[in-house]
C-alpha positions as CSV (number, residue, x, y, z in Angstrom):
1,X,0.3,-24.6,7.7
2,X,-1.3,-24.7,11.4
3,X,-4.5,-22.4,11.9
4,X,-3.8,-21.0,15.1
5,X,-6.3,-20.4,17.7
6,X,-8.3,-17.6,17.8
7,X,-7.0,-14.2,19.3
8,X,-8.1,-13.3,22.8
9,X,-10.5,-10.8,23.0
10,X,-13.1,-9.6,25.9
11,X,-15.7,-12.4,25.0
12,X,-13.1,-15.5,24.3
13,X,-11.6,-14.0,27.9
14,X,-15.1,-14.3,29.2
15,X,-15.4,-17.5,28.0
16,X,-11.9,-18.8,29.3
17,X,-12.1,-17.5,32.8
18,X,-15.8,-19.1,33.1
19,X,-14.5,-22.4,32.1
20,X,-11.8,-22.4,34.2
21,X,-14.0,-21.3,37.2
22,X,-16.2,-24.0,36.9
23,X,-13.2,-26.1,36.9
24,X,-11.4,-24.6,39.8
25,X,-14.7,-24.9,41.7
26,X,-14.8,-28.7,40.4
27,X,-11.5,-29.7,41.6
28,X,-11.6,-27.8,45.3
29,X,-15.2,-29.2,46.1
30,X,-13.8,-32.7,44.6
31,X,-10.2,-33.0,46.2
32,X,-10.4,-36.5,48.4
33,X,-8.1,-36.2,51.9
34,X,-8.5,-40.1,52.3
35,X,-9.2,-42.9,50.1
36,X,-8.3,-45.4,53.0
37,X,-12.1,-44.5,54.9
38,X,-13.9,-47.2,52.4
39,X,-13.8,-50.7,53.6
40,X,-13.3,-53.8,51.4
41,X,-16.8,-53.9,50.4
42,X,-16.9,-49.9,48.4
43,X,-15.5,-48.8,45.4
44,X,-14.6,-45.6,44.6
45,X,-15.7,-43.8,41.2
46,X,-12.6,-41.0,40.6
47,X,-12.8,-38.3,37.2
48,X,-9.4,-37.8,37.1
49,X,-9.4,-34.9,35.0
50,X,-7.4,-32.5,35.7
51,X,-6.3,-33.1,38.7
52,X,-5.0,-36.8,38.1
53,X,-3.4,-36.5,34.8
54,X,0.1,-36.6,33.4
55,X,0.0,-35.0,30.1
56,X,-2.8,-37.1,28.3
57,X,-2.5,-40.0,30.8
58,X,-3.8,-40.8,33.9
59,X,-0.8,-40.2,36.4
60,X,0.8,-43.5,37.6
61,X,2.0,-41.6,40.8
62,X,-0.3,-43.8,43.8
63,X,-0.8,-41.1,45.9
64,X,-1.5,-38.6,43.9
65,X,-4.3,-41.2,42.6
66,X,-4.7,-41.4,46.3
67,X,-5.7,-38.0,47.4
68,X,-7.0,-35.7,44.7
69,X,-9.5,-36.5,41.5
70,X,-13.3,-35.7,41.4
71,X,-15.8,-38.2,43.2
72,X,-18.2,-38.8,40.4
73,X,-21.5,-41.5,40.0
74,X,-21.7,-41.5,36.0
75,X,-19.8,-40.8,33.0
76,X,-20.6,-39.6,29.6
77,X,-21.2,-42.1,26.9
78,X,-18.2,-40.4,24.6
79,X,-16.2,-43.6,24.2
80,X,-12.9,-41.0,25.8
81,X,-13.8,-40.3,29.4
82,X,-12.5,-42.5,32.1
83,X,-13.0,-42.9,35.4
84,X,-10.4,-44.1,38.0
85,X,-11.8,-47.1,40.0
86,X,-10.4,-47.3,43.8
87,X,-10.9,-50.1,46.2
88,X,-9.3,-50.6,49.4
89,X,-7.1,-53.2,50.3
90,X,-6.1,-55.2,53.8
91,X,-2.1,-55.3,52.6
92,X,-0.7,-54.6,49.7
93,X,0.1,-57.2,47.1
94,X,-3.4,-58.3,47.6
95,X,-4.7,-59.5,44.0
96,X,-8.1,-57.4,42.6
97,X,-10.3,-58.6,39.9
98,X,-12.4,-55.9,38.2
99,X,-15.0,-57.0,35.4
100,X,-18.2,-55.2,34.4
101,X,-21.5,-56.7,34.1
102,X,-24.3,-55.0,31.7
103,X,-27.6,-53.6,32.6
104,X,-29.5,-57.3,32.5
105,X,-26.6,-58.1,35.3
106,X,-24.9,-60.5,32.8
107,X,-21.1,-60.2,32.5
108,X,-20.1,-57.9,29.6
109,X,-19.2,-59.5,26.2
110,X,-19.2,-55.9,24.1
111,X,-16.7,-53.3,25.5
112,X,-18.4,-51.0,22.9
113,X,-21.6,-51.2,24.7
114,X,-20.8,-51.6,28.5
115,X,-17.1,-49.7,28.5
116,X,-13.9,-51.5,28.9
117,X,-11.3,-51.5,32.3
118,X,-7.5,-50.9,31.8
119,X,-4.5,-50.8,34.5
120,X,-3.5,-47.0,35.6
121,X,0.0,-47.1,33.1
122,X,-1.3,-49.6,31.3
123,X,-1.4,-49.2,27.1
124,X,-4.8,-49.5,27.0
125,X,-8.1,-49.7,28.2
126,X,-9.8,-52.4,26.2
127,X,-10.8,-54.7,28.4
128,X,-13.9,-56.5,30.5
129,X,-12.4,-57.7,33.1
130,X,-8.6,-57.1,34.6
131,X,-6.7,-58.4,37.4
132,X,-4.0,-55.7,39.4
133,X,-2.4,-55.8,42.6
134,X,-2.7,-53.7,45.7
135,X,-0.2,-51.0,46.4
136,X,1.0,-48.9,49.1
137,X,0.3,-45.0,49.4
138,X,0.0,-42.2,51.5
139,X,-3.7,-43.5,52.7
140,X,-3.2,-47.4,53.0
141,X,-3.2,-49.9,50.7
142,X,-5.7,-49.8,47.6
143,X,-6.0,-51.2,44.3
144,X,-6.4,-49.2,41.1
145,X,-7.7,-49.7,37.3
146,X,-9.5,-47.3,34.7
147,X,-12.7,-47.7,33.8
148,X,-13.7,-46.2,30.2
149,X,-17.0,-44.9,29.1
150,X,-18.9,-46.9,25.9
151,X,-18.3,-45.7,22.9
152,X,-22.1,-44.0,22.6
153,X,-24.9,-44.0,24.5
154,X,-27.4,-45.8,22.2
155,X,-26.6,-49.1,21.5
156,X,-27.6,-50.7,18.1
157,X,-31.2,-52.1,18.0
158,X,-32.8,-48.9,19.3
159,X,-33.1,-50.4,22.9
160,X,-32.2,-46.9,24.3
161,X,-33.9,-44.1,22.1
162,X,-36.1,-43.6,24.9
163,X,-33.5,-43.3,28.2
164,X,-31.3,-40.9,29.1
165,X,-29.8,-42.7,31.6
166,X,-28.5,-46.7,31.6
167,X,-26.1,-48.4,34.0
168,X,-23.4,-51.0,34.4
169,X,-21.9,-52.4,37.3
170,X,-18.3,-53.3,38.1
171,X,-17.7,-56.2,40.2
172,X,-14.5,-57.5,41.9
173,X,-12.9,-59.8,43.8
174,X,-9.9,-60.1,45.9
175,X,-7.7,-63.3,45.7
176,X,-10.7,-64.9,43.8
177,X,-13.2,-63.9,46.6
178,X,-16.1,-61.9,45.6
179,X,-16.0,-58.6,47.2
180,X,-18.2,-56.2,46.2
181,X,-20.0,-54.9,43.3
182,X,-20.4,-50.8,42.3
183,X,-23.2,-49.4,39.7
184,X,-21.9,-46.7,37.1
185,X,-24.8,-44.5,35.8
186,X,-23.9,-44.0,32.1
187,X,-25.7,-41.4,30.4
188,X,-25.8,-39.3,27.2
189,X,-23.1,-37.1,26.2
190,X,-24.2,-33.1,26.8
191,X,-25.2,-31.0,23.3
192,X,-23.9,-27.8,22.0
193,X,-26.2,-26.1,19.1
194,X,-23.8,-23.8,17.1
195,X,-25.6,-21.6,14.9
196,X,-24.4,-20.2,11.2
197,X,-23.4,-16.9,9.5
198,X,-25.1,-13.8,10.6
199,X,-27.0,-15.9,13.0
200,X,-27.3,-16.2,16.8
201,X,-28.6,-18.3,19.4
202,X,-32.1,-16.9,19.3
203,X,-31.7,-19.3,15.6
204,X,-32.9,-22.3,17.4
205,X,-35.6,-21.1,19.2
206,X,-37.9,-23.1,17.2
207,X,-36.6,-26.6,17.1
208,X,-38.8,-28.3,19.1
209,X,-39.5,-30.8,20.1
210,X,-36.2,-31.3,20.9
211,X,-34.8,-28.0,22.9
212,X,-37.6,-29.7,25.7
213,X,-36.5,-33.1,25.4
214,X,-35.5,-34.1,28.9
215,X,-33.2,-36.7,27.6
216,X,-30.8,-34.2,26.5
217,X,-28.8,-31.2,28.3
218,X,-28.5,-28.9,25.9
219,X,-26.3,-25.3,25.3
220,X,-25.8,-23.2,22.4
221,X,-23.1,-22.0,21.6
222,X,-22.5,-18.3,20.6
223,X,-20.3,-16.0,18.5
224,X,-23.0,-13.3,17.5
225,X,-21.1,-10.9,19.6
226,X,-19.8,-7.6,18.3
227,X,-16.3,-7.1,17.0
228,X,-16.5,-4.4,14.7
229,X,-14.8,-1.8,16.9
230,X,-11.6,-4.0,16.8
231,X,-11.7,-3.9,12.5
232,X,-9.1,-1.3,10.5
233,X,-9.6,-2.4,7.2
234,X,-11.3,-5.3,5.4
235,X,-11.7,-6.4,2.1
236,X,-13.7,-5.6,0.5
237,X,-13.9,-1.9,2.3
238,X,-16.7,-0.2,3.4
239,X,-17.8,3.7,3.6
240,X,-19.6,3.2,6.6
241,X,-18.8,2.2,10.4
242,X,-18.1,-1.0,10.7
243,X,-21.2,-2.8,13.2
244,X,-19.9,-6.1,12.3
245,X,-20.3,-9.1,14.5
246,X,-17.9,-12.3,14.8
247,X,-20.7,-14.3,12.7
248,X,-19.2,-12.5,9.5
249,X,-15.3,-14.0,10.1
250,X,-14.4,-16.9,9.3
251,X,-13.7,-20.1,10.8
252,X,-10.4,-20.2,12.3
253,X,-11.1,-17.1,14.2
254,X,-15.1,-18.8,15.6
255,X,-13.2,-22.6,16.0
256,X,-11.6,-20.9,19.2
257,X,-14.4,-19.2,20.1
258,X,-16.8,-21.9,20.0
259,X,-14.5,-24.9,21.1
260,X,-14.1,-22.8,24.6
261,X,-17.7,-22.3,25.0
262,X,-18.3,-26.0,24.2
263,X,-15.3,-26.9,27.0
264,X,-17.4,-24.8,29.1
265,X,-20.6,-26.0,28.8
266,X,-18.8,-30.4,29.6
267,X,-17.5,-28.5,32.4
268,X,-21.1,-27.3,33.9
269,X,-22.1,-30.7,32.7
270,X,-19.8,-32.6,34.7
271,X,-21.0,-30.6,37.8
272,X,-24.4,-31.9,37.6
273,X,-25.9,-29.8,34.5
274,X,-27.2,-33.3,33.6
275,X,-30.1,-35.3,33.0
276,X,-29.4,-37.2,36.5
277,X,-28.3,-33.9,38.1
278,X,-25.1,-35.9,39.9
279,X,-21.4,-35.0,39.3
280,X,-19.7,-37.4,36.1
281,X,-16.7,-37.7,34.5
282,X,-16.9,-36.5,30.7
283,X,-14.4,-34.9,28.1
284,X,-16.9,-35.1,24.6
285,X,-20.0,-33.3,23.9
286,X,-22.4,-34.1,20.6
287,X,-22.8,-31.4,18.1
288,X,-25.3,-29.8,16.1
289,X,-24.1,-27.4,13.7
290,X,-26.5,-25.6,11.4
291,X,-24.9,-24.0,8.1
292,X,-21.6,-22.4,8.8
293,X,-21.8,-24.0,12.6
294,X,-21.0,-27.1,11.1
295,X,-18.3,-25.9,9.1
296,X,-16.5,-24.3,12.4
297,X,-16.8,-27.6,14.1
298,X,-15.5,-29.5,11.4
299,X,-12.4,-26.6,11.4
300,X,-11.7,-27.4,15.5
301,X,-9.3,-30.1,15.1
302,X,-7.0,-27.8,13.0
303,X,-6.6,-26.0,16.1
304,X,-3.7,-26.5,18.2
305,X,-5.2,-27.0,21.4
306,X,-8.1,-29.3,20.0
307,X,-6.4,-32.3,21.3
308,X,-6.0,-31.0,24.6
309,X,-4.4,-33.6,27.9
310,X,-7.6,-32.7,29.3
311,X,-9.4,-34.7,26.2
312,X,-6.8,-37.5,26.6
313,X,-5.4,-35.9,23.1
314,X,-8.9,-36.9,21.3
315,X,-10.4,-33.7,21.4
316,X,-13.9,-32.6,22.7
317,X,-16.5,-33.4,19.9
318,X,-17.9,-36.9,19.9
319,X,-19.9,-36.8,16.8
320,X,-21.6,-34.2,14.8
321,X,-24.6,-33.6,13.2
322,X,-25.0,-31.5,10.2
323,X,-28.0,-29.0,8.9
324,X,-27.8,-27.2,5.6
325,X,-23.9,-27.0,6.3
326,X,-21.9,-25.7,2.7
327,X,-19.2,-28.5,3.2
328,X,-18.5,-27.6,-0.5
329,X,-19.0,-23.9,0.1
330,X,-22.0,-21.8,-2.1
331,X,-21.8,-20.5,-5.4
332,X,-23.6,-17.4,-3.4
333,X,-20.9,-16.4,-1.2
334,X,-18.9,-16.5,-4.3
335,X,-21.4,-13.8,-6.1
336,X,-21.6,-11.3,-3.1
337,X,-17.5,-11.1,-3.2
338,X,-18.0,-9.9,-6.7
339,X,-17.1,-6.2,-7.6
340,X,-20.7,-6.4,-9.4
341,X,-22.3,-7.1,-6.7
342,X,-21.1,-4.3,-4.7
343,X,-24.6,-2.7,-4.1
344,X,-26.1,-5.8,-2.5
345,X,-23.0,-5.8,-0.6
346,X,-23.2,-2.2,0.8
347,X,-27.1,-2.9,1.4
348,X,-26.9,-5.9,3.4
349,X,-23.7,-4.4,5.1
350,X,-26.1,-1.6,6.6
351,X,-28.1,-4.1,8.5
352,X,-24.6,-5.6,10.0
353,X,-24.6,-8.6,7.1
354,X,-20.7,-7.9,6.3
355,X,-19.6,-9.7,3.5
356,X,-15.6,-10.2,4.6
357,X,-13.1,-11.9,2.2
358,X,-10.6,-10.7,5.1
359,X,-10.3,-8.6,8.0
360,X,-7.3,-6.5,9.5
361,X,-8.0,-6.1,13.5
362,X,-6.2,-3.0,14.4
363,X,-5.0,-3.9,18.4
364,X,-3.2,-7.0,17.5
365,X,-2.5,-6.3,13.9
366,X,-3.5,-9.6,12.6
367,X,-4.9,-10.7,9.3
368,X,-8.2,-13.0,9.1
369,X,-10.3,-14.9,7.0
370,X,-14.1,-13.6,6.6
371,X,-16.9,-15.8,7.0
372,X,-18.3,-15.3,3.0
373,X,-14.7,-16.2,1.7
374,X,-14.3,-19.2,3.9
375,X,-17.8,-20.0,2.4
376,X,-16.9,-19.3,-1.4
377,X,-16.7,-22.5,-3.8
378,X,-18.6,-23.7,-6.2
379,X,-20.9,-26.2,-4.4
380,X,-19.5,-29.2,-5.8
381,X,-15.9,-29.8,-4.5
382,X,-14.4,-28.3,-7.9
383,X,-13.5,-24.9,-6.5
384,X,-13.1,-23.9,-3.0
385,X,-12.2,-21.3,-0.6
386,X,-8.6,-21.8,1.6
387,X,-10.8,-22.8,4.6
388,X,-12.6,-25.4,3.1
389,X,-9.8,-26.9,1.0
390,X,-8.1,-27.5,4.6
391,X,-11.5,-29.8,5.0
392,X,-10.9,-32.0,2.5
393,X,-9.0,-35.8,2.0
394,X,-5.2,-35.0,1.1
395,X,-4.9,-31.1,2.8
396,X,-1.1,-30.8,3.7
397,X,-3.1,-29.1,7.3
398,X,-2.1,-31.3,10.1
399,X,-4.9,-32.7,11.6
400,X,-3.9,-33.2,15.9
401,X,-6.6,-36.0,16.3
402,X,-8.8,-38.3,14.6
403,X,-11.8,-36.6,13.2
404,X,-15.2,-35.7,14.2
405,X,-17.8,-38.8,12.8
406,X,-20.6,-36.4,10.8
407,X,-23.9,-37.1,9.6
408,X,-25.5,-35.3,7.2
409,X,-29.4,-33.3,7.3
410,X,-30.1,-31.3,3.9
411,X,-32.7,-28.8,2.9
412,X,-34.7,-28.8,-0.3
413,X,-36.6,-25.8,-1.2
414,X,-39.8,-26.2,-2.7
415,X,-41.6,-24.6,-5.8
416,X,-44.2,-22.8,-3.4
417,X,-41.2,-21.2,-1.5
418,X,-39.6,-19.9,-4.1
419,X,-42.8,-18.4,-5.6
420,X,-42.8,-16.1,-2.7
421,X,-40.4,-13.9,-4.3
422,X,-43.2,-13.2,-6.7
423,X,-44.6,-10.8,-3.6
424,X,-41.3,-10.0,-2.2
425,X,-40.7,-8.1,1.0
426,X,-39.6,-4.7,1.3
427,X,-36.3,-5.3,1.6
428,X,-36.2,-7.4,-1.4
429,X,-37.8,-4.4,-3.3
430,X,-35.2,-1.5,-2.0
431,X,-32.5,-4.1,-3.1
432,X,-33.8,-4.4,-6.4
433,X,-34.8,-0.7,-7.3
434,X,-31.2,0.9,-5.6
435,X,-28.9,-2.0,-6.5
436,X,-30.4,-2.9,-10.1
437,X,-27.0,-3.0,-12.1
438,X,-26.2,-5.9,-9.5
439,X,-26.7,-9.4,-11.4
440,X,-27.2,-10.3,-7.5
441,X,-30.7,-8.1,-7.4
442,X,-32.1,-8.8,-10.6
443,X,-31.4,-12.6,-10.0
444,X,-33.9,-12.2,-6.5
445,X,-36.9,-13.3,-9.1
446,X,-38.3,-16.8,-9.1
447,X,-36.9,-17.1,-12.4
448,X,-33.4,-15.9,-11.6
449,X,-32.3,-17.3,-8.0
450,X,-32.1,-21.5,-9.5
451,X,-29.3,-20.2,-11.3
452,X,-27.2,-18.3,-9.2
453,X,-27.2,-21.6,-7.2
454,X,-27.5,-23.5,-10.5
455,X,-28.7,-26.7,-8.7
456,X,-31.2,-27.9,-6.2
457,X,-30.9,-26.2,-3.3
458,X,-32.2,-24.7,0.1
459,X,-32.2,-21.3,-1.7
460,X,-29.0,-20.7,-0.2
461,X,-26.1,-23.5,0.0
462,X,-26.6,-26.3,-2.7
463,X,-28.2,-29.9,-2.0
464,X,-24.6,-31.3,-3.2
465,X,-22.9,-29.1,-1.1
466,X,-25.5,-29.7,2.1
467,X,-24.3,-33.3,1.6
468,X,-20.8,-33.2,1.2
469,X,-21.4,-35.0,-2.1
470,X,-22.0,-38.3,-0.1
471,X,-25.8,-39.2,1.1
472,X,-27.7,-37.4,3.5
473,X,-31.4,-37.0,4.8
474,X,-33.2,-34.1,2.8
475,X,-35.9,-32.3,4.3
476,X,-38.7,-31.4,1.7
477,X,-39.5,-28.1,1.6
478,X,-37.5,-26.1,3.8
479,X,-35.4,-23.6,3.1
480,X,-31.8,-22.1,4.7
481,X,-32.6,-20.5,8.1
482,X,-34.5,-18.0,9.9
483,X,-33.2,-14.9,8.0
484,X,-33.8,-16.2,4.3
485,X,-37.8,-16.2,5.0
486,X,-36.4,-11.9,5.0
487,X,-35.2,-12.0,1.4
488,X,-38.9,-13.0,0.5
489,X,-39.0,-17.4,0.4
490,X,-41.5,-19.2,2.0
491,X,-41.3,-21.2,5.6
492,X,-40.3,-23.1,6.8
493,X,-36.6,-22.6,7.2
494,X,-34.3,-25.8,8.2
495,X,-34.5,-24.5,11.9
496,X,-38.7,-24.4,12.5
497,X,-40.5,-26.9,14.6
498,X,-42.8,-27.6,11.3
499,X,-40.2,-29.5,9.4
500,X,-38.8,-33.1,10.5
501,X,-35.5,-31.8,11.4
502,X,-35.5,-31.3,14.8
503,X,-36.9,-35.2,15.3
504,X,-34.1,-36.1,12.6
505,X,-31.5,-34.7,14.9
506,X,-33.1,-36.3,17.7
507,X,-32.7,-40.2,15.6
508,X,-29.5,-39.2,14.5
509,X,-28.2,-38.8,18.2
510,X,-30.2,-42.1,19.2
511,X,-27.8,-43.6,16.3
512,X,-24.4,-44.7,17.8
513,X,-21.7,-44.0,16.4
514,X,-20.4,-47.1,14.7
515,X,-23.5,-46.8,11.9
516,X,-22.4,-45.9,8.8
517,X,-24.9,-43.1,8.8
518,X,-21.8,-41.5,10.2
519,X,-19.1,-40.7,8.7
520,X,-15.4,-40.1,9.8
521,X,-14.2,-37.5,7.2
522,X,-10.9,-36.7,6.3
């Protein structure tokens, strides 16, 4: 089974035609007429993508290598993106040594750290240092080799929590004679927030410190927009008009919505949208994915078009972090697709919470998962929806790249949170009095809600399920997100500035990627 992309509608046309602007706009102000203008002593720093690729490759053609690309000063620290290196040559046949040095001006012993050089047609690019000839093309002679980003931007030891920019340098030499030397600024890769079900980017609005951090350039992605014109039918059904936004379907149908955005946002990245505000190469982003965000980043690879030639077939996600994601679904997604609980349903429905097991959109006549039964399982791996079966070790899904290293941050609700439901909110109250056959509404007590989830939890996904059944770092007190605080628990929520998880993120991302805090699932 292949999940296909999701279906073009206005936003994910929006979206498309954005991207590819900034791209367009990328490649005309970046087109080179003449490489031959540089003497012996320059080097010339080249993003080849897209204008210098051939399929997933950089082209081997010399004159296209020649004449088009993107100057750039930096890259991304993504471990994919790659920058073409040019020098010019007296003749061709002339023999060029490339080698980087690190930041103390030593030569490089750790391609990991520092990036590694390859030859353009080479197998790969895994090296620190590399020898290549001089060729002729269209603008003289000149030398080419591939330069490739480290794999993260910290390096172990903590010696860059506090940067957001480092350097190398590549030196070279012709015929064993030094000739010149070239610095490339490395810096952190750009970060997409992706928010959860029923949410939107107002969700993070409070996780500071880090939304101010200068270190980072940060987006949010955004699939709160409203789709419920383009609904026939759903199941379950509703009575009333359907005010449904594309937070309440599931994942295959948000995976394209929120991979473009995230394309988008590299691309305004690359263009200077940066800490160093100067043009780079990059192809990777880092993600932050609170609840169901996490689990439509984790479902982006299933995609078709994950493993793009623009990403050098490795997709656009470099690692991501997790908050109160259901990995392992909820036990309360579950209860709301019960016939029983068809009250709580219809309530919540009337504030544009849908609860969708599937959706029937009527232009294109297509058939969708909803968000709550991508969400459904039992919290512990034992049971779980369609969706989140295609997460796990053994699915029969193809996966079209390796996948996304994820690190896990959980939420524990405390006592005094839960006691708030002893003075519950209004809403809470009109829930309880019109939907009281629902087990769902009598359970809203602080004796009934532990076991609807039936372990320890942030009120709404379980702690096992937060953590994928692995290890993970659990913030004390803080419950699921914004909204829950309007079913009647106590803040914080997972989002707010006054729990640890926005400085958690921030470690996690100062973590490189090689640390087993991370894991590579699947």
């Amino acid at each position: 089974m292949k999940i296909a992309g999701s279906c073009s509608f206005r936003r994910s046309a929006i979206v498309t035609l954005a991207a590819a602007l900034i791209l367009s706009l990328s490649i005309i102000a970046g087109r080179r007429t003449s490489s031959a203008d540089a003497d012996s002593g320059t080097l010339q720093l080249v993003d080849p993508v897209p204008a210098l690729l051939n399929g997933p490759a950089i082209t081997t053609d010399v004159n296209v290598l020649a004449t088009n690309g993107t100057p750039v000063q930096g890259i991304g620290a993504d471990g994919v993106s790659q920058i073409v290196l040019i020098a010019a040559a007296a003749s061709a046949g002339e023999q060029f040594t490339f080698e980087v040095f690190n930041d103390q001006g030593q030569q490089s012993t750790s391609i990991d750290n520092d990036g590694a050089l390859g030859a353009v047609g080479g197998a790969s690019v895994n090296q620190s240092q590399i020898t290549v000839d001089s060729v002729t093309t269209s603008q003289g002679p000149l030398a080419f080799a591939i330069y490739r980003a480290p794999i993260d931007f910290p390096r172990p030891g903590g010696m860059d929590a506090n940067s957001s920019q480092r350097a190398v340098s590549i030196h070279w030499q012709i015929a064993g004679t030094p000739a010149g030397s070239a610095s490339v600024t490395i810096i952190r890769p750009p970060v997409v927030l992706v928010h959860g079900l029923w949410g939107s980017p107002s969700d993070w609005n409070d996780f500071n410190p880090m939304l101010s951090d200068p270190r980072f350039a940060i987006t949010r992605a955004d699939f709160s927009f409203r789709i419920g014109s383009e609904i026939s039918t759903s199941v379950p059904s509703y009575d009333i008009t359907y005010e449904a936004d594309a937070n309440s379907l599931g994942y295959a149908y948000n995976a394209g919505q929120v991979a473009m955005q995230i394309e988008s946002s590299i691309g305004t990245f690359k263009g200077g949208a940066n800490p160093i505000s100067m043009p780079v190469a990059a192809v990777q982003a880092d993600i932050i994915g609170h609840s169901m965000g996490g689990d439509i980043t984790r479902t982006m690879p299933l995609l078709e078009t994950f493993a793009s030639d623009t990403t050098y077939g490795r997709g656009n996600v470099h690692k991501l972090v997790t908050i109160d994601t259901p990995h392992l679904g909820s036990p309360l997604a579950t209860q709301l697709l019960r016939d029983a609980n068809e009250c709580v349903r219809d309530t919540f429905a009337t504030a544009g919470l849908y609860t969708f097991f599937s959706v029937t959109l009527a232009e294109v006549n297509i058939t969708l998962s909803g968000a709550i039964g991508d969400l459904s399982g039992d919290g512990t791996g034992a049971v779980l929806s369609d969706a989140l079966e295609a997460l796990q070790p053994g699915s029969t899904v193809p996966i079209f790249t390796p996948q996304i290293p994820t690190t896990y941050i959980a939420g524990a609700m405390s006592t005094a949170q839960l006691d708030g439901l002893n003075n519950p909110p209004y809403l809470v109250i009109i829930i309880q009095d019109t939907c009281s056959d629902d087990p769902l509404a009598n359970d809203l007590t602080v004796a009934g809600w532990p076991t609807v989830l039936s372990s320890q939890s942030d009120a709404i996904v379980p702690l096992t399920s937060q953590v994928n059944n692995a290890t993970g770092i659990t913030a004390a007190a803080a419950i699921h997100s914004p909204g829950t605080e309007k079913l009647g628990f106590l803040a914080p929520s997972a989002l707010d500035a006054a729990t640890p998880n926005p400085n958690r993120t921030i470690d996690l991302l100062n973590t490189p990627v090689t640390d087993p805090t991370y894991t590579t699932l699947r």
